[in-house]
Every structure is written in structure tokens, then in C-alpha cells.
N, C-alpha and C positions, 0 to 999 in steps of 0.2 A: 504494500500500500504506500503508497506518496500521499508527503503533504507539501506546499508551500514552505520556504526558508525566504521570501517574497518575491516580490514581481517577476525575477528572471530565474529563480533557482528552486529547485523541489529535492526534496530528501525521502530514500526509500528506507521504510523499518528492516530492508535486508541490509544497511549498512553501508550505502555509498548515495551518494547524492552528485545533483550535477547543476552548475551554475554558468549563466553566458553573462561573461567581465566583457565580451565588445563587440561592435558586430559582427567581426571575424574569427572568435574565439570565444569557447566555452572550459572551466575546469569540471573535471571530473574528478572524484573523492571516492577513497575506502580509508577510512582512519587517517593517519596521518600522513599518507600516500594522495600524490595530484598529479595527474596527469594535463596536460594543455593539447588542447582538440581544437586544430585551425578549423572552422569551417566557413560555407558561403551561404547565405540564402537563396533559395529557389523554391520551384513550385513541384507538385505531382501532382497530376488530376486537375489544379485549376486551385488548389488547396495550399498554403502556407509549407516549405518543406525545408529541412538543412541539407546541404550537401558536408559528407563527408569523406577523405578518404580510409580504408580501413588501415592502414599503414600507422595513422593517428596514435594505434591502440596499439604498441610495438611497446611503450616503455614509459614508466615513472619519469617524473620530472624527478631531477637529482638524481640518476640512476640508468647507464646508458648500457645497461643487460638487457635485452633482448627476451621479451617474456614468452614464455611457452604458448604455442596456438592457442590450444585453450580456455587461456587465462585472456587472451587478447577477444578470443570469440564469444566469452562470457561478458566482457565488458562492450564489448559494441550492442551486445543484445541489450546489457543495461541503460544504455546510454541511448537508445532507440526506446525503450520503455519507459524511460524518464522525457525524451522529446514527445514522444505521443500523449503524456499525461499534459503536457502544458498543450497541447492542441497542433503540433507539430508530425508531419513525416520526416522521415531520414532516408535519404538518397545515398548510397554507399560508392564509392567509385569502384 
């Protein structure tokens, strides 16, 4: 479940939340872990949507390992379930 952290940010009780600091960029959070996600705005359907690329989800900020597929494909999933909670699609490249 998501709630509001305000206007631009929503927090999931699974433990990570994600907030957009500018138009071309959103953080992504698990604990004291942030990740920074370039992305662009666009449309799907005729509807509000981000474009992102999946490469985004490669690694922690502060931290240039290379995270396991996984861990990268569980966080775009979240990160797309937190854009569709504020009324958002996610375009993946």
C-alpha cells in the first residue's frame, strides 16, 4: 500500500519509496540506500507517462557494484508501482 510523503513523493509499507527532486529526475529509496533515476516525461495512450531507461536500476548512488538482475528487476517493478499510484505510466527503454 502507498501513501503520500507529499505532492511528488509516495512511500510503500514494503519499505522503499520514491520521490521526483526535478523534472528530469526522481530518487528512489530502501532504507538508507538512493538510487537517482534520470527520466523524461511523455505520454502512453494519450495519458501522462515517464520514460525511463532500465539501465537507471544498475546501482546505488555511492556504490558503483553492479546489482544483481534481480534486485534491478524488482526495483523497476517498484518504481513503476509507485509511478502508477500517483497516476503515472512508465515507459521502459
Amino acid at each position: 500500500m502507498f501513501t503520500w510523503k507529499n505532492k511528488q513523493g509516495v512511500q510503500s509499507d514494503e519499505g522503499f519509496a520514491l520521490q521526483f527532486v526535478g523534472r528530469f529526475a526522481a530518487e528512489y529509496r530502501e532504507g538508507s540506500k538512493v538510487m537517482e533515476v534520470e527520466i523524461e516525461d511523455g505520454f502512453l495512450d494519450g495519458k501522462p507517462a515517464v520514460n525511463v531507461s532500465r539501465a537507471a536500476f544498475r546501482s546505488w548512488r555511492d556504490d558503483s557494484s553492479t546489482l544483481p538482475p534481480d534486485d534491478q528487476i524488482r526495483i523497476a517493478d517498484n518504481f513503476r508501482r509507485a509511478c502508477e499510484f500517483q497516476g503515472l505510466s512508465v515507459v521502459f527503454d
